[in-house]
C-alpha positions as CSV (number, residue, x, y, z in Angstrom):
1,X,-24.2,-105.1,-131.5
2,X,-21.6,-105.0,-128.3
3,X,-22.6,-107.3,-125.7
4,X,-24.6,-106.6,-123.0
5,X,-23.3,-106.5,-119.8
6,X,-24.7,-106.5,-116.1
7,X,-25.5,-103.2,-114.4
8,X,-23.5,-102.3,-111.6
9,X,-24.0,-100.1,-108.7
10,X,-21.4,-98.0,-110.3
11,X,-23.4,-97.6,-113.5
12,X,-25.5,-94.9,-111.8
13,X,-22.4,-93.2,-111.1
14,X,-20.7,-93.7,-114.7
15,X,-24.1,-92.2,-116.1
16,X,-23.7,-89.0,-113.8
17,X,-20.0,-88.5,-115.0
18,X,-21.2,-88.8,-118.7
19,X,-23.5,-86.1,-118.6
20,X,-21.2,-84.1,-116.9
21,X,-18.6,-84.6,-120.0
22,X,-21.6,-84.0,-122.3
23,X,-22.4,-81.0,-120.7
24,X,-18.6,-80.0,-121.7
25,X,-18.6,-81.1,-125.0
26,X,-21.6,-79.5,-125.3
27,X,-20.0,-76.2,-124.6
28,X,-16.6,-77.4,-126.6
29,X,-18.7,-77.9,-129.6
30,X,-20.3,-74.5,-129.1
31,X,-16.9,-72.8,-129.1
32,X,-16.0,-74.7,-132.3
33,X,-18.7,-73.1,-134.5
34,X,-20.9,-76.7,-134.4
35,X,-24.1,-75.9,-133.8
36,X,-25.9,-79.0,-135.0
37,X,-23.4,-81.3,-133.1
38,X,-24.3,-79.4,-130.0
39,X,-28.2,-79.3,-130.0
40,X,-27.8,-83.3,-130.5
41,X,-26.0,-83.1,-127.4
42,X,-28.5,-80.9,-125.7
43,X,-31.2,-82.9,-126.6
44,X,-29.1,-86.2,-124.6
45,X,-29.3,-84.0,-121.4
46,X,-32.6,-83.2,-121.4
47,X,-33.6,-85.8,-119.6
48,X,-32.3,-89.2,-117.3
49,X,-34.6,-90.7,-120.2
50,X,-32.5,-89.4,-122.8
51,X,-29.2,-90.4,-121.3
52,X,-30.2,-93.5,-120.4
53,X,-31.4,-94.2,-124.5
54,X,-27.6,-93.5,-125.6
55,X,-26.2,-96.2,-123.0
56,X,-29.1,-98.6,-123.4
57,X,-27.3,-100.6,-126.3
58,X,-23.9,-101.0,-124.1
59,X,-25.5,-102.1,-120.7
60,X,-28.4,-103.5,-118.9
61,X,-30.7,-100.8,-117.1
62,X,-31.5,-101.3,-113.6
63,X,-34.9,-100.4,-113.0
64,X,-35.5,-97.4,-111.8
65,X,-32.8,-95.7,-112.7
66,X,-34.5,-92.7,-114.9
67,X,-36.5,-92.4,-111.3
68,X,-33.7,-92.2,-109.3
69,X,-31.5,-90.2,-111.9
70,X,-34.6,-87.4,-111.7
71,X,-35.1,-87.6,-107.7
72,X,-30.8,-86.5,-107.7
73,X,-31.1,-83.9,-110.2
74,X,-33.9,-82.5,-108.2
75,X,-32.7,-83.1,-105.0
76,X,-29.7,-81.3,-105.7
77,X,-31.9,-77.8,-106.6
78,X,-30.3,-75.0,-104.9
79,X,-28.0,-76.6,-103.2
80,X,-24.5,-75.3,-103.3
81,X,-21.6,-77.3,-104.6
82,X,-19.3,-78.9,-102.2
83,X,-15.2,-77.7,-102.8
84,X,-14.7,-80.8,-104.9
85,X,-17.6,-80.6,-107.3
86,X,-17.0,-76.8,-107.9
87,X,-13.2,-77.2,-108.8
88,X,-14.2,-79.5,-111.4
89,X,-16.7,-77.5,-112.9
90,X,-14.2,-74.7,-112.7
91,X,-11.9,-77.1,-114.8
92,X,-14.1,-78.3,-117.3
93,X,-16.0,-75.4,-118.0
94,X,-14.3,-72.1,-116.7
95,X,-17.0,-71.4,-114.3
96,X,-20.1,-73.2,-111.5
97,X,-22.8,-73.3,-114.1
């Protein structure tokens, strides 16, 4: 087992950027002709809970983070992408959604 390590306040950030790359290998698996690949992925993004599970062995978990993961995701509901975020999505996967 790696060692654990200390959370950081940039933890919450690195778990954001690794569901966004699961989101795209979700889709990249897709296109490949994977599908049992890509419904384990789906099933990581279904919740900050299930995230949070594939990190748990690499890091300590603040408390509170599943909360505060959820509160972002549905804060963030309808709201329109800023210019930066909606590049990127356009980058990784070829369109906003």
């Amino acid at each position: 087992m790696p060692d654990i390590k200390s959370a950081t306040p940039a933890d919450r950030d690195a778990v954001l950027a690794g569901t966004m790359y699961l989101r795209l290998a979700r889709k990249l698996l897709v296109e490949a002709g994977l599908p049992r690949a890509a419904v384990a992925v789906r099933k990581a993004l279904r919740s900050p809970e299930a995230a949070i599970a594939i990190i748990a062995p690499y890091t300590e978990i603040p408390n509170g983070l599943a909360a505060e993961l959820e509160a972002d995701m549905r804060s963030s509901i309808g709201v329109k992408d800023g210019a930066y975020q909606a590049e990127a999505k356009r980058g990784l996967f070829g369109s906003l959604h």
